[in-house]
Backbone as CSV, one residue per row, in Angstrom:
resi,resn,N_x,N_y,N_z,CA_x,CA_y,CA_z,C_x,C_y,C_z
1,UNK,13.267,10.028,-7.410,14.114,8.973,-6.936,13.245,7.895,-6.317
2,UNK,13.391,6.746,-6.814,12.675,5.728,-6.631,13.390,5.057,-4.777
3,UNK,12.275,5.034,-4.046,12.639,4.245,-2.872,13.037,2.733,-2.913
4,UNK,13.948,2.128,-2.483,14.205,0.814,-1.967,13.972,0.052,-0.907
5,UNK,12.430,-0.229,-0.821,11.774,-0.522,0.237,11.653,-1.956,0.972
6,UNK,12.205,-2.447,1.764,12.147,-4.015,2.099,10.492,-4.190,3.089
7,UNK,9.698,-4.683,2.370,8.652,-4.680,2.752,8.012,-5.816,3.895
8,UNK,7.305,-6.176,5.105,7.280,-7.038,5.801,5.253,-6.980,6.183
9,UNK,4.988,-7.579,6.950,3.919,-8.127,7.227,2.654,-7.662,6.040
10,UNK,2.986,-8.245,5.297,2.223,-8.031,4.088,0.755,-8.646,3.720
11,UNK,-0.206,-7.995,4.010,-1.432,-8.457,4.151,-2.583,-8.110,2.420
12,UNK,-3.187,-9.028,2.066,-3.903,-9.123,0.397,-5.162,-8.759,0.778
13,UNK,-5.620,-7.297,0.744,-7.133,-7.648,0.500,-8.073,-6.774,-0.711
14,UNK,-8.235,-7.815,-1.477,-9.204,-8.072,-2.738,-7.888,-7.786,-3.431
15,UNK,-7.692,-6.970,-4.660,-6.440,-6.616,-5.561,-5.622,-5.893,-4.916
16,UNK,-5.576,-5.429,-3.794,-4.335,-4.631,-3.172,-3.677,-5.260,-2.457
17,UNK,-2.346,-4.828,-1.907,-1.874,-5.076,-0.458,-1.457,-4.026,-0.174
18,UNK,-1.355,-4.510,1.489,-1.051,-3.559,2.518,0.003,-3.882,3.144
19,UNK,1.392,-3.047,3.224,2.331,-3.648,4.059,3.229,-2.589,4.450
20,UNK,4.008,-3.236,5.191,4.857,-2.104,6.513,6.144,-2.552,5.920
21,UNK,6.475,-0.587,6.204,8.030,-0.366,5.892,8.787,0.642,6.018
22,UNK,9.739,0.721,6.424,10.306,1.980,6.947,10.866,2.768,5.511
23,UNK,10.788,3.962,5.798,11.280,5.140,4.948,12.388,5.538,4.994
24,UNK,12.847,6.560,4.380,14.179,6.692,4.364,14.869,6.966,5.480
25,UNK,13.999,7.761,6.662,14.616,8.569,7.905,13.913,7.385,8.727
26,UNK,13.758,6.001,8.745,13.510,5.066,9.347,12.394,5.237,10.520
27,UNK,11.270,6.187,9.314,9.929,5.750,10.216,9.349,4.959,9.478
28,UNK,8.068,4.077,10.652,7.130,3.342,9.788,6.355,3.648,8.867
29,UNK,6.365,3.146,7.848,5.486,3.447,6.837,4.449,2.509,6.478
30,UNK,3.284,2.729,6.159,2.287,1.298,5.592,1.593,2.235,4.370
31,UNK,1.723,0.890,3.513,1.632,1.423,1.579,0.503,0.177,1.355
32,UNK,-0.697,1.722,0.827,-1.950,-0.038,0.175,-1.741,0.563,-1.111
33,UNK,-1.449,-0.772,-1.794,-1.454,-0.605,-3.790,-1.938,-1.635,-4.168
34,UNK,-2.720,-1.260,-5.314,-3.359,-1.684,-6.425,-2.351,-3.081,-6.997
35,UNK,-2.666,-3.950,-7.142,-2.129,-5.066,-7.643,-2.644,-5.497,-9.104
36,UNK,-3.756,-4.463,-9.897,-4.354,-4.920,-10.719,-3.543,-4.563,-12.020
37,UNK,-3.707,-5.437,-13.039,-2.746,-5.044,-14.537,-3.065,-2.914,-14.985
38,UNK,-2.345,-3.011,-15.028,-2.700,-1.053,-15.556,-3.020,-0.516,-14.554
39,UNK,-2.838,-0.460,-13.019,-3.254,0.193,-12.082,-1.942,1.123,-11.285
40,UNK,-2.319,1.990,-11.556,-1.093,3.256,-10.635,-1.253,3.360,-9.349
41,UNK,-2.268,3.376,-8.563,-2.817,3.440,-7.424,-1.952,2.890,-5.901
42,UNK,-1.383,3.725,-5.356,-0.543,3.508,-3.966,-0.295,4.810,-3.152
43,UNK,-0.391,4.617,-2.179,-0.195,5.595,-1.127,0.177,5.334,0.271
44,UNK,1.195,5.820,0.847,1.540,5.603,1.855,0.797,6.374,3.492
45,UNK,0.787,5.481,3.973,-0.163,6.338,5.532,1.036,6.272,6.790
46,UNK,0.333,6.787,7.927,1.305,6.866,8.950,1.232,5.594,9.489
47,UNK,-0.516,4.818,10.254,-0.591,3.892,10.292,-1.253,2.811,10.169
48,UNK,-1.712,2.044,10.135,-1.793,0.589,9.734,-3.741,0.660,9.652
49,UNK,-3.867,1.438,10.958,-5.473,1.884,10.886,-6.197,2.474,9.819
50,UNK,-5.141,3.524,9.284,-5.160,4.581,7.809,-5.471,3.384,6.592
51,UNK,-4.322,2.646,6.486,-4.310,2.034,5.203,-5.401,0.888,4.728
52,UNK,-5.603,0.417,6.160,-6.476,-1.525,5.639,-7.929,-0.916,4.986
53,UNK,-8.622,0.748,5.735,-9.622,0.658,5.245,-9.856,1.689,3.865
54,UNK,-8.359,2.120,3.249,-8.227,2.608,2.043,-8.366,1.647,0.872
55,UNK,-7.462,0.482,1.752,-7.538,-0.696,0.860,-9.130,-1.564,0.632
56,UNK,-9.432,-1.029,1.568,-11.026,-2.059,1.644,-12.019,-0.576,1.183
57,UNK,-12.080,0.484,0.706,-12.799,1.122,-0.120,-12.292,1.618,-1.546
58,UNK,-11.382,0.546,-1.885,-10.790,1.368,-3.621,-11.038,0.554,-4.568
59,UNK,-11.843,0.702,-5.375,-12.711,0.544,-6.016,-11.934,0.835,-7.506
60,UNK,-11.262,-0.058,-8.250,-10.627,-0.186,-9.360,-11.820,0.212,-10.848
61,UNK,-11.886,1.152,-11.731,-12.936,0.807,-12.791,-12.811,-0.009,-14.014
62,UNK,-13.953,-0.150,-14.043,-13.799,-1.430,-15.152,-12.897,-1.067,-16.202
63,UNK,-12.339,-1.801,-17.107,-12.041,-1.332,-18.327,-12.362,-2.386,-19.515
């Protein structure tokens, strides 16, 4: 089941973003994903500390 997530302070760094959003039982959530064409890559953390430096070590491979 796909979540319906209203997403807010949404921050770009290199092909990902990082942004905050509550879950279903209305805790915070922060999700860094891949923004690149053909990329699956997202994961959600508890907080905001977790995610910016997932986003600043993921390393997309060439294709």
């Amino acid at each position: 089941m796909s979540a319906n997530r209203r997403f807010r302070s949404v921050t770009r760094i290199g092909p990902l973003r990082v942004s905050t959003s509550y879950d279903g039982r209305g805790r915070e959530k922060h999700t860094a994903a891949c923004t690149a064409p053909r990329r699956g890559f997202s994961a959600d953390y508890d907080s905001r500390a977790a995610a910016e430096p997932a986003a600043r070590t993921h390393r997309c491979p060439v294709r």
